[in-house]
C-alpha positions as CSV (number, residue, x, y, z in Angstrom):
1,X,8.1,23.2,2.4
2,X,6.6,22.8,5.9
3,X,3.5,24.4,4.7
4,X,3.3,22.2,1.5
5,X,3.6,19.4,3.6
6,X,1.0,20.4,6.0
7,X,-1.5,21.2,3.1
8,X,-1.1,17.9,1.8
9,X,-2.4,16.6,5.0
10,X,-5.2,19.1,5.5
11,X,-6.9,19.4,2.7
12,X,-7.9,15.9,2.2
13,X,-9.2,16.1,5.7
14,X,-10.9,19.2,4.9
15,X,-12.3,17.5,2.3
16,X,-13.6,15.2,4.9
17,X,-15.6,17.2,6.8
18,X,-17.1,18.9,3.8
19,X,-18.4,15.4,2.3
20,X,-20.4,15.1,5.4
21,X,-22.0,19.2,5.5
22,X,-22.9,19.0,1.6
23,X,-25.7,17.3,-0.4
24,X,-25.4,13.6,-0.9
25,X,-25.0,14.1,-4.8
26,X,-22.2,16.6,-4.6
27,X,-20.4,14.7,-1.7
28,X,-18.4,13.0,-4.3
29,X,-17.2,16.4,-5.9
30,X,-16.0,17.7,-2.9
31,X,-14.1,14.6,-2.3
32,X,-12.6,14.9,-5.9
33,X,-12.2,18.4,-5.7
34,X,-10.1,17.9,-2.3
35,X,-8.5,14.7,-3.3
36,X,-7.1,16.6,-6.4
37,X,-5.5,19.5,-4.7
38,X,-3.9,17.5,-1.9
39,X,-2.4,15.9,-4.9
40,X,-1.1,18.9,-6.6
41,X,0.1,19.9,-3.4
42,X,2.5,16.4,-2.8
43,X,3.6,17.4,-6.1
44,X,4.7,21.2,-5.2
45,X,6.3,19.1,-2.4
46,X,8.6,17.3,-4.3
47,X,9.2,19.8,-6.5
48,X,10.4,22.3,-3.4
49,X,12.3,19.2,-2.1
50,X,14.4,18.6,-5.9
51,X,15.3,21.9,-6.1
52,X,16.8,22.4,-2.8
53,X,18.7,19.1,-3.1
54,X,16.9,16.8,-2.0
55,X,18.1,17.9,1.9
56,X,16.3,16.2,4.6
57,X,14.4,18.7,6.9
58,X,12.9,17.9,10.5
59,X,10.3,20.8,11.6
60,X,8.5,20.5,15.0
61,X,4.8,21.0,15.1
62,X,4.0,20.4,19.0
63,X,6.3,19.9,21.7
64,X,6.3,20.0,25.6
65,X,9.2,21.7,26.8
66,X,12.4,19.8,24.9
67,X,9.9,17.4,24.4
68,X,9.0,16.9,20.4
69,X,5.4,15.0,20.4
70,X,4.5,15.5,16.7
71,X,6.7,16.7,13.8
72,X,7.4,16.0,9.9
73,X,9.9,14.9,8.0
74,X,10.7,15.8,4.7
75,X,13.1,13.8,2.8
76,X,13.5,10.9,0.0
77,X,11.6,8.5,1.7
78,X,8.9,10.5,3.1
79,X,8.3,12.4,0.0
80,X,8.1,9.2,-2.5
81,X,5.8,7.7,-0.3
82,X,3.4,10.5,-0.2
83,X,3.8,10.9,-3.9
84,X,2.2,7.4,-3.8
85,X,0.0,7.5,-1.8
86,X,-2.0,10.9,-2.5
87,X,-1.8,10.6,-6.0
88,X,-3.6,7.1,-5.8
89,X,-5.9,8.5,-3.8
90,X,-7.3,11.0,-6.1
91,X,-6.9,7.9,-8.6
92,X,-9.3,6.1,-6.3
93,X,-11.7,8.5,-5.6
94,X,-12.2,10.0,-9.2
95,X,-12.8,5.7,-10.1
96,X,-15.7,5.8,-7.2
97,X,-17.6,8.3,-8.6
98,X,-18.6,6.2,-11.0
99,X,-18.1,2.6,-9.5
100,X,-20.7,3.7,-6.9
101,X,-23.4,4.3,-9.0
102,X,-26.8,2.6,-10.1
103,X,-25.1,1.8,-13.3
104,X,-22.7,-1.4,-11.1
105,X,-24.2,-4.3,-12.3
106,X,-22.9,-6.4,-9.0
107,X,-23.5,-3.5,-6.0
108,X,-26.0,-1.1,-7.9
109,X,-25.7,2.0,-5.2
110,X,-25.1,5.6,-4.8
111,X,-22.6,6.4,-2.6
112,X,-23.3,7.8,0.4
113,X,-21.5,11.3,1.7
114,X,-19.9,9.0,4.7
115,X,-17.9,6.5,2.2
116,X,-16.4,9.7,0.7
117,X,-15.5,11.3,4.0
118,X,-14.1,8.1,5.0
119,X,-11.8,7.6,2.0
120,X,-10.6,11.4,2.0
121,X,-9.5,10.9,6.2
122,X,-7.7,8.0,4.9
123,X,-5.2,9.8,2.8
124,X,-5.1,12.6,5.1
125,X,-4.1,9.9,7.2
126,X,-1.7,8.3,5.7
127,X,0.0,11.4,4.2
128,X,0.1,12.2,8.2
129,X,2.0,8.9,8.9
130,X,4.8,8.8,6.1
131,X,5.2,12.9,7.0
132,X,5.5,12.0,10.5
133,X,8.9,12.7,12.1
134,X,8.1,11.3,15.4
135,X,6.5,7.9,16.1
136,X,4.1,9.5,18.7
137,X,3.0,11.2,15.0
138,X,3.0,7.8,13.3
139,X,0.7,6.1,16.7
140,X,-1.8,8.9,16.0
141,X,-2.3,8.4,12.2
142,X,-2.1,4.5,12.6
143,X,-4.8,4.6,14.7
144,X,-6.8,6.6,12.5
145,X,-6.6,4.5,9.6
146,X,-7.6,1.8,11.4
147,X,-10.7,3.6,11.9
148,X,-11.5,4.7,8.3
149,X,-10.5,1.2,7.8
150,X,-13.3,0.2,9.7
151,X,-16.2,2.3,8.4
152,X,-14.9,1.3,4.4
153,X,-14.3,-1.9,4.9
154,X,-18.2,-2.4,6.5
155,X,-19.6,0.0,4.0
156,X,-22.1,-2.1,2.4
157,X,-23.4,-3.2,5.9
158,X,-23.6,-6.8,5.2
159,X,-22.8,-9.3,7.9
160,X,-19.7,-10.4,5.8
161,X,-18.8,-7.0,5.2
162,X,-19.2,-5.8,9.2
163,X,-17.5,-9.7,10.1
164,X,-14.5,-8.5,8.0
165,X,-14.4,-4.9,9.2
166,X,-14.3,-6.1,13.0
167,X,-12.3,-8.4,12.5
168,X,-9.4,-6.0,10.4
169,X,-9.9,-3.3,13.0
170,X,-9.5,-5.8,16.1
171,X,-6.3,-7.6,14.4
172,X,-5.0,-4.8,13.4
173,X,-5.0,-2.3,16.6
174,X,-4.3,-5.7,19.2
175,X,-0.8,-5.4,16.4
176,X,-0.5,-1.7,17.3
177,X,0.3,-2.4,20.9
178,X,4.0,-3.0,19.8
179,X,4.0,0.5,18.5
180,X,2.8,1.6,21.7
181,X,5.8,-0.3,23.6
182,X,8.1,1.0,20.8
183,X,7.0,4.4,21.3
184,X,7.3,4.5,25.1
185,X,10.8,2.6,25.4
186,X,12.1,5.5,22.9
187,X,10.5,8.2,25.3
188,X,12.0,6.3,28.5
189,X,15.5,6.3,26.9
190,X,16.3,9.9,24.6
191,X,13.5,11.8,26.6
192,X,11.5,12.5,23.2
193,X,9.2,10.7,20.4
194,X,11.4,12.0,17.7
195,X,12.5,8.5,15.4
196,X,16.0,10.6,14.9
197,X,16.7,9.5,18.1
198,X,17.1,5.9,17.3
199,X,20.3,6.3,16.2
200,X,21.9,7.5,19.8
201,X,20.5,4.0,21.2
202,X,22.3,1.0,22.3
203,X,21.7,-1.9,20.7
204,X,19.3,-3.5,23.5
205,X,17.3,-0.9,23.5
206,X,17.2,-1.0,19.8
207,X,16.2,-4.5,19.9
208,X,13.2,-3.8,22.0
209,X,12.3,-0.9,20.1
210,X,12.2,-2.8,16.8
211,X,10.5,-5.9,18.1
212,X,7.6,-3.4,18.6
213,X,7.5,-1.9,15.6
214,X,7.9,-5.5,13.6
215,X,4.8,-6.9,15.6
216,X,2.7,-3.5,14.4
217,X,4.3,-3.4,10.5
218,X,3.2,-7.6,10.7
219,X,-0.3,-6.5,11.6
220,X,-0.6,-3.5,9.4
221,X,0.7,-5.2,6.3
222,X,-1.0,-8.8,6.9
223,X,2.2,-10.9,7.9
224,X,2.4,-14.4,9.8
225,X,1.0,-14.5,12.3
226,X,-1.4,-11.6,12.1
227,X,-2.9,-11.8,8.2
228,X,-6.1,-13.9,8.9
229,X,-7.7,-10.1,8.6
230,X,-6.9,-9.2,4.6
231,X,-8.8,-11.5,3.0
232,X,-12.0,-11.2,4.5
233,X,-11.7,-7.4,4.1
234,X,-12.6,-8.0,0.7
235,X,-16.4,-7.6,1.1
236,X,-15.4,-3.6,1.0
237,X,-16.1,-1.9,-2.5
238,X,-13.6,-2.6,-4.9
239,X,-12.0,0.9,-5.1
240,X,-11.5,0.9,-1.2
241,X,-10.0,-2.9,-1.6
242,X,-7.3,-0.9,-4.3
243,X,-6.5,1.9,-2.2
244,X,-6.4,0.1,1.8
245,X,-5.5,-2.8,1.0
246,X,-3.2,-2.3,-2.2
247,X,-1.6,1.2,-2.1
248,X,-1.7,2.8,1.6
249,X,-3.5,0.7,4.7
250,X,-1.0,-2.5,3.8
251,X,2.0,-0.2,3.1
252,X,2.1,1.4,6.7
253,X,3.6,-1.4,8.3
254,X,6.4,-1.6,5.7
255,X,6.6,2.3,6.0
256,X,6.8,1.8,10.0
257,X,9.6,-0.3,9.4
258,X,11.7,1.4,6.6
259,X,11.3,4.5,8.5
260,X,13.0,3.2,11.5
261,X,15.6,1.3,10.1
262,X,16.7,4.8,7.9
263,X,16.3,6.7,11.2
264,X,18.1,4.7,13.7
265,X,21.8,3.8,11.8
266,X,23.1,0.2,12.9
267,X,19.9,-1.9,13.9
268,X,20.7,-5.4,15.7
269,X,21.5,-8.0,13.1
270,X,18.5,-10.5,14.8
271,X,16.0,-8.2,13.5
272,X,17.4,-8.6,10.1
273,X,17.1,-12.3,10.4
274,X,13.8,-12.5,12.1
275,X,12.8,-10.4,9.4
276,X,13.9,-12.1,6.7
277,X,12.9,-16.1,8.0
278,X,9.0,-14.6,8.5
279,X,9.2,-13.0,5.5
280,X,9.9,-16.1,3.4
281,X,7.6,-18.3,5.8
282,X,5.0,-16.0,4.8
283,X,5.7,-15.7,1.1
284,X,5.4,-19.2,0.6
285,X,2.2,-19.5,2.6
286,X,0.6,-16.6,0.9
287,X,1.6,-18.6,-2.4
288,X,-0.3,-21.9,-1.2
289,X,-3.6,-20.4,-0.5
290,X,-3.9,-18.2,-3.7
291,X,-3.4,-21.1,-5.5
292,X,-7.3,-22.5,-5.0
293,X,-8.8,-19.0,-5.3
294,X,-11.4,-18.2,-8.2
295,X,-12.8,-14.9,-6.9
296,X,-10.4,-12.4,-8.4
297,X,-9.9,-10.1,-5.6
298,X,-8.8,-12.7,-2.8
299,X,-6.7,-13.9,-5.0
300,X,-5.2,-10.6,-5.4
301,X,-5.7,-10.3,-1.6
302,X,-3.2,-13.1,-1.1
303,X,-0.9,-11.9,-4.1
304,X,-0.7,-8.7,-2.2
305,X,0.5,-10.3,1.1
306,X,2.9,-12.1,-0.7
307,X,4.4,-8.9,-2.5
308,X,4.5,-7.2,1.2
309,X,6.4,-10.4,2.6
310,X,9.0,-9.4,-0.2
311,X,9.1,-5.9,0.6
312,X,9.5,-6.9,4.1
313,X,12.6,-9.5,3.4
314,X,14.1,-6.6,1.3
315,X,14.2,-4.1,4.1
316,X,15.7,-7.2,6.5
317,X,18.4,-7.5,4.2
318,X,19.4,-4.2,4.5
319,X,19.8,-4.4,8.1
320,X,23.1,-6.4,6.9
321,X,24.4,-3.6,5.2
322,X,22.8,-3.4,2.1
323,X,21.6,-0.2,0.5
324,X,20.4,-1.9,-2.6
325,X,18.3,-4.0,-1.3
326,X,16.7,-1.0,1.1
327,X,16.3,1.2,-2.4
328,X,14.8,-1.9,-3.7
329,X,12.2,-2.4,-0.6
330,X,11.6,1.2,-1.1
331,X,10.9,1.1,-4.8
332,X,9.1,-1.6,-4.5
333,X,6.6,-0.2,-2.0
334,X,6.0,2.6,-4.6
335,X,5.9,0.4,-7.6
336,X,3.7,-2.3,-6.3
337,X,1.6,0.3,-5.1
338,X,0.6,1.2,-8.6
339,X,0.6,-1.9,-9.9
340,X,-1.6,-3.6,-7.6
341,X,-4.3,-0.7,-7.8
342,X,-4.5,-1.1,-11.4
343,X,-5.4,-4.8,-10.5
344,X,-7.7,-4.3,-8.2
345,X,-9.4,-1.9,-10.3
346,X,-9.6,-4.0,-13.1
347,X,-11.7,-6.6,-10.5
348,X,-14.1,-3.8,-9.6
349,X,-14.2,-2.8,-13.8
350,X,-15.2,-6.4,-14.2
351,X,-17.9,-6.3,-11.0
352,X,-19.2,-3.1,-12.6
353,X,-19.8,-4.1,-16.1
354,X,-20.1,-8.1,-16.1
355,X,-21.2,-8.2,-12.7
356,X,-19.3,-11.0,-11.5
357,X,-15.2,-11.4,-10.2
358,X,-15.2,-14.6,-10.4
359,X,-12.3,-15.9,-12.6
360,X,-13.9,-18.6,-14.8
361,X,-16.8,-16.6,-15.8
362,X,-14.5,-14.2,-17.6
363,X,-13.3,-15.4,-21.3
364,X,-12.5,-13.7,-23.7
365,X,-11.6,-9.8,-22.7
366,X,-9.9,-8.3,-25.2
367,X,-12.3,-9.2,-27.9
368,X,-15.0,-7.4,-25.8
369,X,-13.4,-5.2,-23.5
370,X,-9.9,-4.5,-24.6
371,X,-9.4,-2.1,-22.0
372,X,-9.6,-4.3,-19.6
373,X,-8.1,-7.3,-21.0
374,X,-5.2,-5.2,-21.9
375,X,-5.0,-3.7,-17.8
376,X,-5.2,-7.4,-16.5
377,X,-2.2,-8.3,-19.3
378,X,0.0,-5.5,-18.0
379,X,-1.0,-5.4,-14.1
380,X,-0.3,-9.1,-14.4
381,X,3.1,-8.4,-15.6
382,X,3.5,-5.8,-13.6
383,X,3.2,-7.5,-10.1
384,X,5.2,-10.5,-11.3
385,X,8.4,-8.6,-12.6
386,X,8.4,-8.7,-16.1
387,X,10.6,-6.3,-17.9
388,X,9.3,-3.4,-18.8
389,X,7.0,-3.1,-16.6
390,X,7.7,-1.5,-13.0
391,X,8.0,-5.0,-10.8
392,X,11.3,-6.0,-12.5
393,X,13.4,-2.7,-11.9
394,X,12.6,-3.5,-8.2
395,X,12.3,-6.7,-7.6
396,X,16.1,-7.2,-9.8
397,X,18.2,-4.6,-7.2
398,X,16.1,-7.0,-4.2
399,X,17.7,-10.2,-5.5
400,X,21.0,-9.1,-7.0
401,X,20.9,-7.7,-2.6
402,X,19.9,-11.0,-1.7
403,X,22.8,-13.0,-3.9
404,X,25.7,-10.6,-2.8
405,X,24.9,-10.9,0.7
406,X,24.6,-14.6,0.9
407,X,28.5,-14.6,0.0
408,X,28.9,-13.3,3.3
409,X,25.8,-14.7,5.4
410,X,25.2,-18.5,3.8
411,X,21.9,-19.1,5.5
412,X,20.3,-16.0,4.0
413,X,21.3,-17.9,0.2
414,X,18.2,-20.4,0.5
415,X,16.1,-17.5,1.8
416,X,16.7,-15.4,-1.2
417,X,16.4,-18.4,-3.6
418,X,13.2,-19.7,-2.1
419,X,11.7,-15.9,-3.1
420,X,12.7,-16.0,-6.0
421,X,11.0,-19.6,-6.8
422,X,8.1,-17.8,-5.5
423,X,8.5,-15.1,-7.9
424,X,8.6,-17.1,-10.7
425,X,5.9,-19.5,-9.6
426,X,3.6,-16.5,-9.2
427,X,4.2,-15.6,-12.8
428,X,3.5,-18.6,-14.1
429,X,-0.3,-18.6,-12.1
430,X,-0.8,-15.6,-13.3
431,X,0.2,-16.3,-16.5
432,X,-2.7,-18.8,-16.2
433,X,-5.4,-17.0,-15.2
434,X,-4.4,-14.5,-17.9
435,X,-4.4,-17.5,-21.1
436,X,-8.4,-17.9,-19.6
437,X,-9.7,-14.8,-19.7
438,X,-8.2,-12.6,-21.7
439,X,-7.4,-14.2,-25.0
440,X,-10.8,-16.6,-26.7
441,X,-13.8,-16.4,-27.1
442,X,-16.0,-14.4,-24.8
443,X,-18.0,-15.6,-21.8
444,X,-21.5,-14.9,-21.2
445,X,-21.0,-12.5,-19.3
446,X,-18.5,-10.4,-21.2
447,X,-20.7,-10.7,-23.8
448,X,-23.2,-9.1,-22.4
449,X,-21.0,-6.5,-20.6
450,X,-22.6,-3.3,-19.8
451,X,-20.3,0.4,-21.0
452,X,-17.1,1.5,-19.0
453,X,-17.7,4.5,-17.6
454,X,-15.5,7.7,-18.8
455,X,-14.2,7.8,-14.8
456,X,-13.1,3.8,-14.6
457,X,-11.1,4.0,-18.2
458,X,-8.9,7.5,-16.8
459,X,-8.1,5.5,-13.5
460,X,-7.3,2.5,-15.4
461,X,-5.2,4.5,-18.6
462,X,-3.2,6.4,-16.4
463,X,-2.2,3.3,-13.9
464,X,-1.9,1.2,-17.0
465,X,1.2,4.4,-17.7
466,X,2.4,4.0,-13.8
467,X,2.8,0.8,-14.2
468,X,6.0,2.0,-16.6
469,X,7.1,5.4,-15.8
470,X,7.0,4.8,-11.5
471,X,9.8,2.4,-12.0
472,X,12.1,5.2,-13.6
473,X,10.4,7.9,-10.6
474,X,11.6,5.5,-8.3
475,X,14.8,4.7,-9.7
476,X,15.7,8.5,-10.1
477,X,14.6,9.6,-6.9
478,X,16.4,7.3,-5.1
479,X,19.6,7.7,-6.7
């Protein structure tokens, strides 16, 4: 399995480096090629991993002395993540080779070898981070998808596109310097960078350590007071806004977090609550300024920030001594995941062939693109918990978590309740947005709708599937 592991993490970055030697028009083949094996390797992974019992297994890659500097780790969490996030990546990368194209009726470009090299570092990268047994491991890979995060982000080199790109890389690395102090008060007190040894600390030192981490998962996954980056990141193509900012860059600090509150045992109840009270504060802020938005993917940018800040109060509540709400969290990283791509995607379908996102421009869907009307109906449903789709079966185990602890910690009650308002307010806006522009007549613009390309409609189809069966993946795996 450690060589499974370490091919997962390789070959996209193989992939990488090839991108940049080979023509411009096969740069995207390589990509795919790469993207595509990495996944079939994640899934020999978690194949390996069911059959030997799902046992967790440490191995040590580089280490000074007793010293352990970088390592992976290969067990239920580490391996559902990297499911996710691999797979979605090939997902992503086989939608680009046809988003990026002369054919996109709002950016009309070829992509360039760079965008491709960028995109396939980035899953190395974060396959690195959730396989990473040591948070010297995790510091590495952070920082280099803040990088690629940098160069995807500013891809189209407009002012609005560099403005955002600066300003996500400077937000999120001046968030990273709690993973730094994190890092070095776990090296001052075991001796080593290995997260395992969390669990031997005292509960000062534990304090300190997760303080660290929370400012650096608040950064990573756009929480009060460190979000101001997300929106503006939107300038970045379409299939980079569903892969960063939906399915893998967002997700690290969540993983960050999850990660160390599995590793380190009892964690100091004041994280849980800090935790919790900036998760709600930033729930319901998210909530107020998607409420004015008419350019489909910052309102999806917001949504998404919203859906961490639940993720994040999920994994709080397990501090308190909840497993169900910390397989919830977990589910829900790897559920929303999914869903949210399938979103996003459906924005950069409607760029591609309408050539506008904007919201009231777009009538009338399914008469003229079904496909897509049908995607917006069921990622809509999706993100806001609707049974079947995948949202419910983890957002149900996060509040049933919430309820039951409130019997024994009162103040987190109105916490939990105030989510779920949220929850249900969030379904009814989307519920909106989907009575104007799916059902009707058709707009202008979707009238005069250019093709779906063959690449777009697989991406979409087999998220559209996700968006059911990675509830019960989830639910399985975890159990």
């Amino acid at each position: 399995m450690q060589n499974i592991a370490l091919w997962t993490i390789l070959l996209p970055l193989a992939g990488a480096a090839l991108s940049l030697l080979v023509a411009q028009r096969h740069a995207k083949w390589v990509a795919l090629l790469f993207s595509a094996l990495a996944t079939v390797s994640v899934i020999g992974l978690a194949c390996d991993f069911n059959a030997a019992g799902r046992v967790a297994i440490n191995y040590s890659l580089l280490s000074v002395g007793s010293t352990q500097l970088i390592g992976l780790t290969i067990d239920r969490l580490s391996v559902l993540v990297a499911l996710a996030v691999v797979s979605l990546g090939l997902l992503v990368v086989l939608y680009s080779t046809a988003y990026l194209s002369l054919g996109n009726k709002e950016h009309p470009h070829e992509g360039r070898p760079r965008y491709y090299a960028f995109l396939s570092l980035f899953i190395a990268a974060m396959a690195g981070l959730v396989l990473s047994s040591t948070m010297l491991g995790q510091l590495v890979f952070f920082e280099i998808t803040g990088a690629c995060s940098w160069g995807l982000i500013g891809y189209y080199e407009k002012p609005k596109a560099q403005y955002g790109a600066i300003k996500a890389l400077l937000i999120t690395h001046l968030a990273s310097i709690g993973l730094y102090i994190a890092a070095a008060l776990l090296f001052s007190h075991t001796g080593s960078f290995a997260l395992s040894g969390l669990a031997s600390l005292g509960e000062g030192a534990k304090l300190a350590i997760f303080l660290g981490i929370l400012v650096a998962a608040w950064g990573k996954s756009a929480q009060l007071p460190l979000h101001a980056w997300l929106p503006d990141a939107m300038e970045a193509p379409t299939p980079v806004s569903a892969y960063l900012h939906a399915a893998s860059m967002v997700k690290v600090g969540v993983y960050i977090y999850a990660r160390a509150i599995y590793s380190a045992g009892q964690v100091p109840q004041l994280i849980g609550w800090i935790g919790v009270i900036m998760a709600v504060i930033t729930m319901i802020y998210s909530f107020l300024l998607y409420l004015p938005q008419r350019d489909m993917k910052r309102l999806l940018a917001y949504s998404t920030i919203s859906q961490l800040s639940l993720i994040f109060m999920a994994l709080s509540l397990s501090i308190f001594g909840s497993q169900l709400a910390f397989n919830g969290g977990i589910a829900h990283i790897f559920n929303h995941a999914y869903a949210k791509s399938l979103f996003f995607l459906v924005a950069g379908a409607l760029s591609y062939t309408c050539g506008t996102r904007q919201l009231p421009a777009l009538r009338g869907l399914l008469r003229h693109l079904p496909l897509l009307g049908v995607s917006f109906c069921v990622a809509a449903l999706a993100i806001t918990g609707v049974p079947p789709f995948n949202g419910f079966f983890s957002k149900f185990p996060i509040f049933t978590a919430g309820f039951q602890l409130g019997r024994e910690h009162l103040l987190l009650l109105p916490c939990v309740v105030l989510a779920l308002i949220e929850s249900v307010a969030s379904f009814a806006w989307f519920l909106k947005w989907f009575g104007a522009t799916t059902p009707g007549e058709s707009s202008e613009a979707v009238v005069n709708a250019s093709p779906i390309p063959l690449a777009i409609k697989i991406s979409l189809v087999v998220l559209i599937i996700m968006c059911v069966a990675s509830s019960f993946i989830a639910a399985s795996w975890l159990n």
